[in-house]
OpenMM code with the backbone's topology and positions (N, CA, C; nanometers):
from openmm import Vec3, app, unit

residues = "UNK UNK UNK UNK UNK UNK UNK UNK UNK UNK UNK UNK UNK UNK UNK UNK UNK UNK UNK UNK UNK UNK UNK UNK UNK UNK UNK UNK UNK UNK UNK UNK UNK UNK UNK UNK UNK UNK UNK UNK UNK UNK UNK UNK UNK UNK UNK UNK UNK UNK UNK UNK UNK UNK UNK UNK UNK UNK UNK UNK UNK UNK UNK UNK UNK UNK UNK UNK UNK UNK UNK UNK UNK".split()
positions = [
    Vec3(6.7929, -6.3983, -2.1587),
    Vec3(6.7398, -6.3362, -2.0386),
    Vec3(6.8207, -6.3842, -1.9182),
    Vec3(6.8557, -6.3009, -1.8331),
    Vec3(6.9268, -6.3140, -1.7426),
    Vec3(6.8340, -6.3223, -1.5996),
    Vec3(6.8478, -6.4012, -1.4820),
    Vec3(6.7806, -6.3854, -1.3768),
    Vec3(6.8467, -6.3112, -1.2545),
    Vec3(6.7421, -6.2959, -1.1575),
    Vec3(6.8054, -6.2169, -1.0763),
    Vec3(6.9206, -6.2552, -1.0105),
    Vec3(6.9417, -6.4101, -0.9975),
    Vec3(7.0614, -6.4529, -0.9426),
    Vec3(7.1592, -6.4391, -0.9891),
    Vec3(7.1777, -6.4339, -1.1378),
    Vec3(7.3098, -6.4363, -1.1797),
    Vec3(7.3311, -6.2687, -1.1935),
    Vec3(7.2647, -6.1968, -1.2260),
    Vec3(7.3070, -6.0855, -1.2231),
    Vec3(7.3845, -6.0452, -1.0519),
    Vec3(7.3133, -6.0630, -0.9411),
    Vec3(7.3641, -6.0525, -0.8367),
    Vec3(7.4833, -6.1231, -0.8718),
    Vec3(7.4989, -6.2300, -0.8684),
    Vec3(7.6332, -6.2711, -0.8221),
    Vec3(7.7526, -6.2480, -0.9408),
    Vec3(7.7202, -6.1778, -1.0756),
    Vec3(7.8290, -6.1429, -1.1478),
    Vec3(7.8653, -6.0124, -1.1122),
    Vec3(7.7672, -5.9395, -1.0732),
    Vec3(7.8026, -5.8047, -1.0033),
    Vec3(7.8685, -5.8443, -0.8772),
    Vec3(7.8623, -5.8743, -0.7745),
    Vec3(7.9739, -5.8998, -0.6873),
    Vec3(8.0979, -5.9447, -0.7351),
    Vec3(8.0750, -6.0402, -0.8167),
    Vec3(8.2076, -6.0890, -0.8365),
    Vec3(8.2784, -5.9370, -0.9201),
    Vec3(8.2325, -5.8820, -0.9889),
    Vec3(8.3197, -5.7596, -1.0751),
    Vec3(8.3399, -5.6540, -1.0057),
    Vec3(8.2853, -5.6542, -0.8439),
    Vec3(8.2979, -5.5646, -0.7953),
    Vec3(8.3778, -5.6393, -0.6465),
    Vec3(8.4364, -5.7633, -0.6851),
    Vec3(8.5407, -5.8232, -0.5860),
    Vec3(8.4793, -5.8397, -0.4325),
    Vec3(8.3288, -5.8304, -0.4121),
    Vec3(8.2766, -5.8497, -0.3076),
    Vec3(8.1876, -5.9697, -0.2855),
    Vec3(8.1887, -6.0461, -0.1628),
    Vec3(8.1016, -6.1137, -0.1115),
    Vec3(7.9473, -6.0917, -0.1866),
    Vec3(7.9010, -6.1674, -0.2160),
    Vec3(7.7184, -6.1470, -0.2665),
    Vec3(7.6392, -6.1022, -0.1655),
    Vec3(7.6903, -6.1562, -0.0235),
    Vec3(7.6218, -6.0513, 0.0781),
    Vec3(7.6164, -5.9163, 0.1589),
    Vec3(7.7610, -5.9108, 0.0820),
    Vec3(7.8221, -5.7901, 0.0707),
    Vec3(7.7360, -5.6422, 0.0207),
    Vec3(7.6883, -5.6971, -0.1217),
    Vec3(7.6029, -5.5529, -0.1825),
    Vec3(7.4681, -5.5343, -0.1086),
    Vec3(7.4408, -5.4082, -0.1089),
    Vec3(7.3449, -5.3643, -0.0593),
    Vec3(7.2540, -5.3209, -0.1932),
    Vec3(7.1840, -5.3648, -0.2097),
    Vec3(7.0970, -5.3437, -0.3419),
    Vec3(7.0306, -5.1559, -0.3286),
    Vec3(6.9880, -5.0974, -0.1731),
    Vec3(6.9357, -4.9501, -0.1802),
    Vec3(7.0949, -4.8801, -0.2039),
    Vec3(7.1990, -4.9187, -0.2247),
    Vec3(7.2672, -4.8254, -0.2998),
    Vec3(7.3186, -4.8096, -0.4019),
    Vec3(7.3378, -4.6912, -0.4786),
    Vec3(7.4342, -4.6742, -0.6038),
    Vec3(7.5480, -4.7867, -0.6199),
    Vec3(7.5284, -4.8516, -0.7093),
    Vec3(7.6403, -4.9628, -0.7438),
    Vec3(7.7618, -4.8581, -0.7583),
    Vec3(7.7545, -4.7060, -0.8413),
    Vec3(7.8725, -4.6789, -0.8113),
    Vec3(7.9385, -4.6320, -0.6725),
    Vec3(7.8651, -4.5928, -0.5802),
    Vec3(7.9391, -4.6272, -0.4458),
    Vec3(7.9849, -4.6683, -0.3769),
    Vec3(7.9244, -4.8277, -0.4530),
    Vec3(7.9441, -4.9566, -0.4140),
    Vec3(8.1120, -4.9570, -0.4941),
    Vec3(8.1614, -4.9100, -0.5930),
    Vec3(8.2551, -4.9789, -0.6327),
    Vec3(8.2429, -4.9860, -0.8110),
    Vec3(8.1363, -4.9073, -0.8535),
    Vec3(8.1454, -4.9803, -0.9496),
    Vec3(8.2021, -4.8558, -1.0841),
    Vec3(8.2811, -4.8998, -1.1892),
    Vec3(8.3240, -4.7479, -1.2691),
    Vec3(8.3004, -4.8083, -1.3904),
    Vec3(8.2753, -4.7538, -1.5196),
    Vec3(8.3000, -4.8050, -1.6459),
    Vec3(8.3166, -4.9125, -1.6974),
    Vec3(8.4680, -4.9200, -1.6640),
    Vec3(8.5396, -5.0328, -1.6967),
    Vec3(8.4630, -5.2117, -1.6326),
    Vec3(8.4282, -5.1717, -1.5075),
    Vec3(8.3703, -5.2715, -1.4748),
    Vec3(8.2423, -5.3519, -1.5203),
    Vec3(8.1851, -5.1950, -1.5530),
    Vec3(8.0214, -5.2007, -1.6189),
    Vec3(8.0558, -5.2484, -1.7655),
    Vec3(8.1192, -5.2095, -1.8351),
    Vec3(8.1408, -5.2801, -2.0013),
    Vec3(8.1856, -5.4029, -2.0125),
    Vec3(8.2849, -5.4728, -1.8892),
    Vec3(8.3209, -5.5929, -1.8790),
    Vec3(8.1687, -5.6775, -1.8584),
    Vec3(8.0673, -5.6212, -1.7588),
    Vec3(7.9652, -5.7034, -1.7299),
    Vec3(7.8585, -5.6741, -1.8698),
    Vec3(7.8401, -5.5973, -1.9193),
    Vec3(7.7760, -5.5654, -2.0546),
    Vec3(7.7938, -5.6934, -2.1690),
    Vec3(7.9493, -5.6758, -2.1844),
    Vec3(7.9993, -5.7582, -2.2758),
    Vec3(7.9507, -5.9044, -2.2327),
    Vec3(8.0131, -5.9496, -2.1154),
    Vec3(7.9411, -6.0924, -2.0732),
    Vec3(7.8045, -6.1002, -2.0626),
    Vec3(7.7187, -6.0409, -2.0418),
    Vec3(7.5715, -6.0451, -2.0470),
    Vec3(7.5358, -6.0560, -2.1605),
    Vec3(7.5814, -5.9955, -2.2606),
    Vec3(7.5441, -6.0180, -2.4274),
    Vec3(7.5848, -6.1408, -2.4601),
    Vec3(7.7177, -6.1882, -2.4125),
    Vec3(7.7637, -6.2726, -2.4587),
    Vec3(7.6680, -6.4092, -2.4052),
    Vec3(7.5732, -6.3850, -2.3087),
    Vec3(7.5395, -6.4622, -2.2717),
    Vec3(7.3693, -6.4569, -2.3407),
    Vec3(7.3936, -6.3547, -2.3900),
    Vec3(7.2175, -6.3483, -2.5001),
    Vec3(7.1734, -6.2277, -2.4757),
    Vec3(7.1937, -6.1769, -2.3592),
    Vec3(7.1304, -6.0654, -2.3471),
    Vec3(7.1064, -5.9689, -2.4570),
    Vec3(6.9938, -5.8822, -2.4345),
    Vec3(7.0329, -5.7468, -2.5249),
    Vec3(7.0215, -5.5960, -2.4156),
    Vec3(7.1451, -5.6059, -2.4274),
    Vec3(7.1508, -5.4596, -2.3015),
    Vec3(7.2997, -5.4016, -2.3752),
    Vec3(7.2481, -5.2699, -2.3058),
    Vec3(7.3820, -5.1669, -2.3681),
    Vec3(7.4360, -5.0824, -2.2395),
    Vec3(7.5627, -5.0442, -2.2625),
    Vec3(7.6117, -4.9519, -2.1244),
    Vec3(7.5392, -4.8310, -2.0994),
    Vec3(7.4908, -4.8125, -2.2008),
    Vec3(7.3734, -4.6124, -2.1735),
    Vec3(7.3027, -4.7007, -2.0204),
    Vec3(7.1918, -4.8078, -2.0995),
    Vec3(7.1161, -4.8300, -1.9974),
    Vec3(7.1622, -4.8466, -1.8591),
    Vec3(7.2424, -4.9599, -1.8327),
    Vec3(7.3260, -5.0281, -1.7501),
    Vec3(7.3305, -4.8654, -1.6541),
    Vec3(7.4237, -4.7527, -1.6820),
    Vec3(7.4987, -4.6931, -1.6787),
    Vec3(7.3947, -4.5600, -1.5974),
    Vec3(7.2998, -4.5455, -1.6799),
    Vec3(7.2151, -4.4551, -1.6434),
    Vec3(7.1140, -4.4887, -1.5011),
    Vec3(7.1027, -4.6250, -1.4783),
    Vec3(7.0502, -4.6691, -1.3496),
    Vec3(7.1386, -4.7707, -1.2997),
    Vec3(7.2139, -4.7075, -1.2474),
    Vec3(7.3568, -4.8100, -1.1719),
    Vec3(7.2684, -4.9071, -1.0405),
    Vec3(7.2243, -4.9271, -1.0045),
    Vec3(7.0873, -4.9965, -0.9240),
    Vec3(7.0874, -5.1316, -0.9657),
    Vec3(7.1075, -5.2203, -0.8720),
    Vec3(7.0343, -5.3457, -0.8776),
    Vec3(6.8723, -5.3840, -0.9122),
    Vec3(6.8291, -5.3112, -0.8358),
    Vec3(6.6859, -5.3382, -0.8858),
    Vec3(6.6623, -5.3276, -1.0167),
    Vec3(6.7096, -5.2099, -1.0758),
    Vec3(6.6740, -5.1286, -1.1871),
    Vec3(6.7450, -5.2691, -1.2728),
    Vec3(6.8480, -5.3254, -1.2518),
    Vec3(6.9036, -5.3904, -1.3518),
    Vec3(6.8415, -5.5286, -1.3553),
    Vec3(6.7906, -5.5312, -1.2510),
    Vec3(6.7230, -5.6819, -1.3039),
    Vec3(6.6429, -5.6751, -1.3464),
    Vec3(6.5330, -5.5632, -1.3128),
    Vec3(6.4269, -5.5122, -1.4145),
    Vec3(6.4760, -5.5216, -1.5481),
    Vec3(6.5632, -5.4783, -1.5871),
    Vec3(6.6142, -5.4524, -1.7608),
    Vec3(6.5992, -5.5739, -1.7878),
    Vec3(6.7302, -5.6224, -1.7449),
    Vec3(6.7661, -5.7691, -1.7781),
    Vec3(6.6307, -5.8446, -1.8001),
    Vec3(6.5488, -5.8278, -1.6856),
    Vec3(6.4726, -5.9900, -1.6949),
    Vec3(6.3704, -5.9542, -1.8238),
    Vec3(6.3311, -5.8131, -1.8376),
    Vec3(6.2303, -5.7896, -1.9126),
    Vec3(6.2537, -5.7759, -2.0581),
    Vec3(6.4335, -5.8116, -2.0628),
    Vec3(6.4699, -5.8363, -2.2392),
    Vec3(6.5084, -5.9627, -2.2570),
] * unit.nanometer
topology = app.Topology()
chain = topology.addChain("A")
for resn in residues:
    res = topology.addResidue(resn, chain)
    for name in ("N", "CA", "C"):
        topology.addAtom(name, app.Element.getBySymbol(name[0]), res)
């Protein structure tokens, strides 16, 4: 299980921005974010225990939405 902190701050970092940088009410992909970036953070999140897949990830590009996932697997 991942918390909300680290998810914030691995998403900035994969998206090369300051942590105070993201604005959580927008589309991470507006923010910066494409595929490639999202499967890199997939892969490390599993690797770190998680159980999450890119559909999910992918289908609610959202911070909120993702810590919801995360924390609740």
């Amino acid at each position: 299980m991942l918390d909300r902190t680290t998810v914030l701050a691995d998403t900035a970092r994969i998206l090369e921005v300051e942590l105070d940088e993201l604005d959580p009410s927008v589309s991470l992909v507006d923010q910066g974010l494409d595929s490639v970036r999202l499967m890199a953070l997939v892969e490390q999140w599993r690797g770190a225990g998680a159980d999450i897949d890119f559909v999910s990830l992918a289908s609610e590009p959202d911070l909120e939405q993702w810590c919801a996932l995360l924390a609740g697997r």
